[in-house]
C-alpha positions in Angstrom: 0.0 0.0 0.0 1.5 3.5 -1.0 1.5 6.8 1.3 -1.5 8.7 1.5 -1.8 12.5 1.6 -4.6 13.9 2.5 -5.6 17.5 2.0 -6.7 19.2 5.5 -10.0 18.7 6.7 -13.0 20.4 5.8 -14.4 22.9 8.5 -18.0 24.0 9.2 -16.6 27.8 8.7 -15.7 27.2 4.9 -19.2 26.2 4.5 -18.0 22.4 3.6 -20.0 19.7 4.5 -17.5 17.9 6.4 -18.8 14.3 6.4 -18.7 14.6 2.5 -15.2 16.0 2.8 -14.3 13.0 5.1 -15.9 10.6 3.3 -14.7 11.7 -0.3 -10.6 11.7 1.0 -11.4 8.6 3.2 -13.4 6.2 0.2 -10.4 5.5 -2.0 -8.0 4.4 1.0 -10.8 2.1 2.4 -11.8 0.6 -1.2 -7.8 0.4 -1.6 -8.4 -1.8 1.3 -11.0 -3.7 0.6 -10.0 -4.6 -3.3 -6.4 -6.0 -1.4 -7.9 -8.0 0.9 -10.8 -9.5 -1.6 -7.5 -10.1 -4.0 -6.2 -12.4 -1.2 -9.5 -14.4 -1.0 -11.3 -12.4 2.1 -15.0 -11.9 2.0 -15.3 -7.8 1.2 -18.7 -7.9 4.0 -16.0 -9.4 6.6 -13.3 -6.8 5.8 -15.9 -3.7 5.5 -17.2 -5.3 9.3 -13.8 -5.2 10.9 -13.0 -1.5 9.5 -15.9 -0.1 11.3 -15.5 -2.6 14.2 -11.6 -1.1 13.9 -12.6 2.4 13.8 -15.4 2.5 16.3 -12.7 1.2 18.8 -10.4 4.0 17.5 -13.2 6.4 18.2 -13.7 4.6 22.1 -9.9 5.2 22.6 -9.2 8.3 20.5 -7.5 10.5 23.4 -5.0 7.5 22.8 -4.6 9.2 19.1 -4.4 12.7 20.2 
């Protein structure tokens, strides 16, 4: 898998909807994902399952990221 770059987040001030902002950087590094892991033989529903299972205890522990 390559770097990613990501351009700065969108803010509520710029009037940006920020969840489309998130999800339109975020999409092509999860699908990059995905395709991999289907490529080695893994269901896509199992891998899309443990992303958000992934994230959401990223989100329970995020003072961790900070």
């Amino acid at each position: 898998m390559g770097s990613f770059n990501f351009k700065g987040p969108a803010t509520d001030e710029d009037g940006s909807d920020v969840l489309a902002e998130c999800e339109r950087q975020m999409r092509p590094v999860v699908h990059e994902i995905v395709q991999s892991a289907v490529t080695a033989g893994w269901s896509p529903d199992d891998v899309l399952l443990t992303l958000v299972e992934i994230s959401w205890d990223m989100y329970e522990s995020r003072r961790e990221l900070s």
